[in-house]
N, C-alpha and C positions, 0 to 999 in steps of 0.2 A: 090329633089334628090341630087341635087352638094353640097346644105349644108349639108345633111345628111353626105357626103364623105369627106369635109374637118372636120366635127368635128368627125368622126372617126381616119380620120388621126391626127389632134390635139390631141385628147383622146390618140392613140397610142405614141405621141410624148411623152406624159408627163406621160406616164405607166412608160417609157421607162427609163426616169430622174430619176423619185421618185423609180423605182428596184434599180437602179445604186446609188443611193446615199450614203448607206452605202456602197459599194464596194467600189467607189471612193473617193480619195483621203484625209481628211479634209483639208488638205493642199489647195488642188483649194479653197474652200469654206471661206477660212482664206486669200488665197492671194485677192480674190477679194473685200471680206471685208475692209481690210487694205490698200490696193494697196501695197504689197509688190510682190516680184518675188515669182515664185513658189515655186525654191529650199529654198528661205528664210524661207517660212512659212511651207516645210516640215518635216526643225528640230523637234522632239518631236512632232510627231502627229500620232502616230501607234495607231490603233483601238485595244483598251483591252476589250472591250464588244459588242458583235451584239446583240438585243434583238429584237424577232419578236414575233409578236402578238399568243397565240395560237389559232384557230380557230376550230369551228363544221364543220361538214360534210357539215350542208347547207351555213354556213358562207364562206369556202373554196368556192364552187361553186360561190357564189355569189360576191365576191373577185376580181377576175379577173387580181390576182396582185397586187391589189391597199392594201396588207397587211400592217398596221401599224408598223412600225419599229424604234428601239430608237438603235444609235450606240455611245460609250461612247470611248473617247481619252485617251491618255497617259497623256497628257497636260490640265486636268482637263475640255474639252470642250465636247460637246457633239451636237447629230441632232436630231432633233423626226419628223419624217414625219409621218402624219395621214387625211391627206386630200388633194387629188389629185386636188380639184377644188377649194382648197384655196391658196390665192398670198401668203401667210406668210407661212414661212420658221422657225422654231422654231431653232434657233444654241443657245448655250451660253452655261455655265458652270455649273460644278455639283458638290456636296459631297454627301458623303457615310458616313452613321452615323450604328450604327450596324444592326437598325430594317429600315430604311431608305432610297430610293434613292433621292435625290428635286435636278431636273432641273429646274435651272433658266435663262431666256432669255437672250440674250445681251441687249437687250431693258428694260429691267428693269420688262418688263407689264405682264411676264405669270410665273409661275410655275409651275411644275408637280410633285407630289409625290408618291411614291409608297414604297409600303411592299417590304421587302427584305424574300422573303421564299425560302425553300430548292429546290421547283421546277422552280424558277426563279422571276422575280417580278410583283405584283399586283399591278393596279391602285386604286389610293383613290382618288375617285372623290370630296370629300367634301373638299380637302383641295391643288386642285385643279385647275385649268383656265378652261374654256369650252373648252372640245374639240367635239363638238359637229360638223356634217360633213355640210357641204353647203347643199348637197343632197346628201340621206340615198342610193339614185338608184345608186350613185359611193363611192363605199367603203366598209367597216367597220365601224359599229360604237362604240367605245371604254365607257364599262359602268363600274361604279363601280367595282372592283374588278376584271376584267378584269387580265388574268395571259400573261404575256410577259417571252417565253422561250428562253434563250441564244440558238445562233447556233453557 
């Protein structure tokens, strides 16, 4: 029973981070990376794109928050959060080509590309990183063609 309650409370902890991450800052995410101050890495880091997953009826339900979200920088950077029980953090950099979005990691090792449509952008899994979830029982799971609508 007490494990049960701290991994509710851990569960809630990191609900709690991964809502807030595109709210907050990129600036934190950039000064810790760098070890620079916070006012330093806040120059040029205003969010020009929120992108949240769109979801079904039973997808919403079974969610619980844990919605996949991509927020894109002024300063060409970007986050993709899509897995609550994974330690990697996906940040790095983007370009926009007309039919195109590719985030690519700081790390050099993932990319993600998506359709650019009228109703927001699609996943293309084939050309792609896995994003495939730890376990299916927290989260979303993000499939081909998957449509991410700006809020």
């Amino acid at each position: 029973m007490i494990k049960k309650r701290y991994f509710v409370i851990l569960l809630s902890a990191v609900i709690i981070s991964l809502t807030a991450s595109c709210s907050s800052n990129k600036a934190e995410v950039q000064a810790v990376e760098t070890d620079v101050s916070l006012e330093e890495a806040a120059v040029g880091n205003t969010m020009v794109h929120n992108y949240r997953m769109e979801l079904s009826g039973q997808e919403e339900a079974k969610a619980s928050g844990l919605i996949p979200r991509i927020c894109l920088f002024e300063d060409q950077s970007f986050t993709f959060s899509f897995d609550v029980l994974s330690s990697y953090y996906a940040v790095g950099t983007y370009e926009m080509t007309d039919e195109k979005l590719i985030l690519k990691t700081n790390d050099k090792e993932r990319t993600y590309v998506f359709h650019i449509t009228d109703e927001g952008i699609t996943f293309i899994e084939s050309e792609s990183y896995d994003v495939r979830l730890t376990d299916e029982d927290f989260g979303v799971a993000i499939r081909d063609g998957s449509l991410f609508i700006e809020e």
